[in-house]
N, C-alpha and C positions, 0 to 999 in steps of 0.2 A: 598658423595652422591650428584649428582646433579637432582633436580628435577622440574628443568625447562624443558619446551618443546624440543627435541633436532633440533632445528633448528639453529645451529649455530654449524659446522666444528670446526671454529676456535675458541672458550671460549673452545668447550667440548674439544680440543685434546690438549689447556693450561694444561685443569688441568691434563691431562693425563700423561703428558709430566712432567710438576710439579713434580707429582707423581712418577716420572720414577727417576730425581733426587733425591729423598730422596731415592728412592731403593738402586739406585748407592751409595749414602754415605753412609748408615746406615747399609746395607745389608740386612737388612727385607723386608719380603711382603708385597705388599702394594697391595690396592683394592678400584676400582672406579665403584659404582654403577650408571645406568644412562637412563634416563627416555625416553621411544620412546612412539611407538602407534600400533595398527596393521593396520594402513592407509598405512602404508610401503609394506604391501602385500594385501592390496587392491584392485578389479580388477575397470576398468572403463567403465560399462554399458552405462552411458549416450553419452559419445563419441565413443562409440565399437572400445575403440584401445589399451582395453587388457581383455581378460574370463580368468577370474579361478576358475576353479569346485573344487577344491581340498581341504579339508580340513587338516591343518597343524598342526603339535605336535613339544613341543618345546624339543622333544626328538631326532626330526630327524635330522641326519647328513647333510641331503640337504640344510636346513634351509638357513645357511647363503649364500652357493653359490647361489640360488635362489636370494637372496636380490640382488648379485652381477650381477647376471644376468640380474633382474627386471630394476638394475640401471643403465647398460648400456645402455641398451631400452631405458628409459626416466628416466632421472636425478630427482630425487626429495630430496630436503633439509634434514629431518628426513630419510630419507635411506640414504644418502650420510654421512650424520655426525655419522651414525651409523656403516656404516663399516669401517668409517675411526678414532673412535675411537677403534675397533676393531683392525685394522691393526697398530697404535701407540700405543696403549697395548703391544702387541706381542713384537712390535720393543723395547720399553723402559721397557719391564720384569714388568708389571702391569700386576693385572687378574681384566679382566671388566667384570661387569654382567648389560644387559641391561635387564630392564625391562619393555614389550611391552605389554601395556593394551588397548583393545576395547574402546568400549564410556566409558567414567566415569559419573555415574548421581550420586545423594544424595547432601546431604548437611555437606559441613565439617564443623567441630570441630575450628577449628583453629581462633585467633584471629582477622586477618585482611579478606582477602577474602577466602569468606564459598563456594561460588559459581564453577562452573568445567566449562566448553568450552560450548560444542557442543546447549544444549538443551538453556542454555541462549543467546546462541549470535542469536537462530529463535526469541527466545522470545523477546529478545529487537529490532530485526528486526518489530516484529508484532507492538511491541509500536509505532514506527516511521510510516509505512506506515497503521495503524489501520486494518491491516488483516495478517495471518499467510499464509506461501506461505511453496510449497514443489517442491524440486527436482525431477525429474524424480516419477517412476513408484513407487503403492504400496509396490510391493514385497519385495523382497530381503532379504539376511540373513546378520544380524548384531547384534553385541555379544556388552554385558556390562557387569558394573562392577561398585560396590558401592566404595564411595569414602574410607568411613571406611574400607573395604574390603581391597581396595588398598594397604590403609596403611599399613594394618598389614603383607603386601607378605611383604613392603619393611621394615616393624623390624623384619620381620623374617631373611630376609638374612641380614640385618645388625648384629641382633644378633649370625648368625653363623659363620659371617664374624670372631665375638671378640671372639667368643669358640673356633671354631676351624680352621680361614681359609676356611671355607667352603670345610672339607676338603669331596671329593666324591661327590661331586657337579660341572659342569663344567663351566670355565669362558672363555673366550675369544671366537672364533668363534665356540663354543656349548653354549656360555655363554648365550644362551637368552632365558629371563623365560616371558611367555604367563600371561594372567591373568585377563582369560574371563568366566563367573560364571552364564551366559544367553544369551539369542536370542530374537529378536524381530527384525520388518521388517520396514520401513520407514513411511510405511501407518500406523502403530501402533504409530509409533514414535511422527509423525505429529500429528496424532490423539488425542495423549493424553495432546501435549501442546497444540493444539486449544479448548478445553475441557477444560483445566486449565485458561487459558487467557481469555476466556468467564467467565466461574468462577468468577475472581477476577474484570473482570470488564475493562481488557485491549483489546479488542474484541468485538465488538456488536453482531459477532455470531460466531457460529464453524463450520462456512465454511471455505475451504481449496482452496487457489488456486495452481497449479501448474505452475513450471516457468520453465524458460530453464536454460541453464548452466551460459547464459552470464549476465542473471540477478541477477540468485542466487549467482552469483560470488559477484558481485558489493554490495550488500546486506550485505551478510556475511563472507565475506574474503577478503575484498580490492581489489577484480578485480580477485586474484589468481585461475584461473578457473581450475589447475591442483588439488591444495591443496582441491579446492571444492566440487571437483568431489569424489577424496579421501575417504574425511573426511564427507559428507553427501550425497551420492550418489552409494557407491560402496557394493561390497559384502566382508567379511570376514570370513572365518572361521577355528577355533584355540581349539586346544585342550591345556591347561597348566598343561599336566603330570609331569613335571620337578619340576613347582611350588607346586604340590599339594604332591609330594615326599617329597618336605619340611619339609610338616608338615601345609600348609596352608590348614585350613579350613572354608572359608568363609562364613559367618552367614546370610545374605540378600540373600530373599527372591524375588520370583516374584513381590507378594502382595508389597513389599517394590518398587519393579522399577515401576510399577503402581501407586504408590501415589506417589513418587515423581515429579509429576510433578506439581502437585499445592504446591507446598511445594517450588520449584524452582520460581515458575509462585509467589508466592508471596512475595518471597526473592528481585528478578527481580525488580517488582515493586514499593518493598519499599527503592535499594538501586539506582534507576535510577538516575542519576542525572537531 
């Protein structure tokens, strides 16, 4: 299982590849689990240079030529490393199963970092510039997912991996399981960490300013004004009938992505450097 961001081609299709030699010696199945996002089908409102109304199921046969199609258009790192651990699956006789989750909010369990992406990196933005800023427009649909939640799609398929091969389950270009559990819009989003950061006291109020693409780039993604747009800007939306055929049945609640953000907002705070 790799459950790093898939922003890297070349580590993710090592291991693929890795994998493909042991198949070859051994003659067993082998299976590589591996971590996207649904920023991969993403549209980009702020620069109007792609709409998708569509809501997608990781049931449907289009799924991946879509991706292929999406990345011709414009290239982006986590769609590009994802079909191409897909396409060196195939070739080295692996079966991949990607798993592409929405925002991740909560707080994990784990010993070193508890913390997920998206809702810390405004928050530590607001600590540097003493106010919380927002991308583009209120609206939009964008789907989450607790981090516990997360976890347990991926010991699910890991566990069916060792029963049974996952067998009646698809991998390779059907292989992709969705694993979004709610909606919420950008203005909700924002809203709730300037709300939280007033709270704790990193904030003097819970106003919101709005920026543009080239700032919020610079802010929260090192200039990447694609990656930006993506990942706090865009609209998604995903149905995970494949994963919920599992046997996943996710436990978080609204009420839980609603208080998560003073819970994040004080995590933030205390492990700032």
């Amino acid at each position: 299982m790799n459950f790093t961001p898939g922003a890297s081609v070349g580590s993710a299709t090592a291991f693929v590849k890795g994998l493909g030699r042991r198949q070859k010696s051994t003659g067993r199945d082998v299976y590589y689990i591996h971590t996207s996002g649904t920023s991969n089908i993403g549209d980009q409102p702020i620069t109007n240079a792609y709409h998708e109304p569509r809501t997608f199921t990781d049931t449907s046969p289009e799924l991946y030529p879509y991706l292929r199609s999406r990345d011709n258009l414009t290239p982006y790192i986590h769609r590009t490393t994802d079909i191409e651990v897909i396409q060196t699956g195939l070739s080295a006789n692996v079966k991949t199963y990607i798993i592409m989750p929405p925002t991740i909010y909560g707080i994990g369990t784990g010993l070193f970092n508890r913390l997920t992406i998206q809702a810390p990196i405004v928050m530590r933005s607001a600590l540097h510039t003493g106010e919380v800023t927002q991308l583009g427009a209120d609206d939009g649909d964008v789907e989450h997912v607790h981090v516990e939640d997360l976890a347990n799609l991926y010991v699910l398929v890991a566990s069916k991996v060792v029963k049974d091969g996952m067998q009646g389950f698809p991998s390779g270009e059907r292989g992709i399981y969705f694993a979004s559990t709610g909606r919420h819009t950008w203005g909700e989003f924002t809203g709730g960490i300037a709300k939280a950061m007033h709270e704790v006291g990193a904030v003097k109020t819970e106003n919101i300013r709005k920026v543009g693409l080239k700032e919020a780039a610079g802010n929260w993604t090192g200039g990447n004004e694609l990656f930006c747009e993506l990942n706090f800007g865009s609209n998604f939306r995903t149905n995970a009938d494949t994963s919920r055929s599992l046997g996943w049945q996710p436990k978080k609640t609204k009420k839980d992505f609603e208080e998560h953000y003073l819970e994040t907002a004080k995590l933030v705070v205390e492990t700032q450097p």
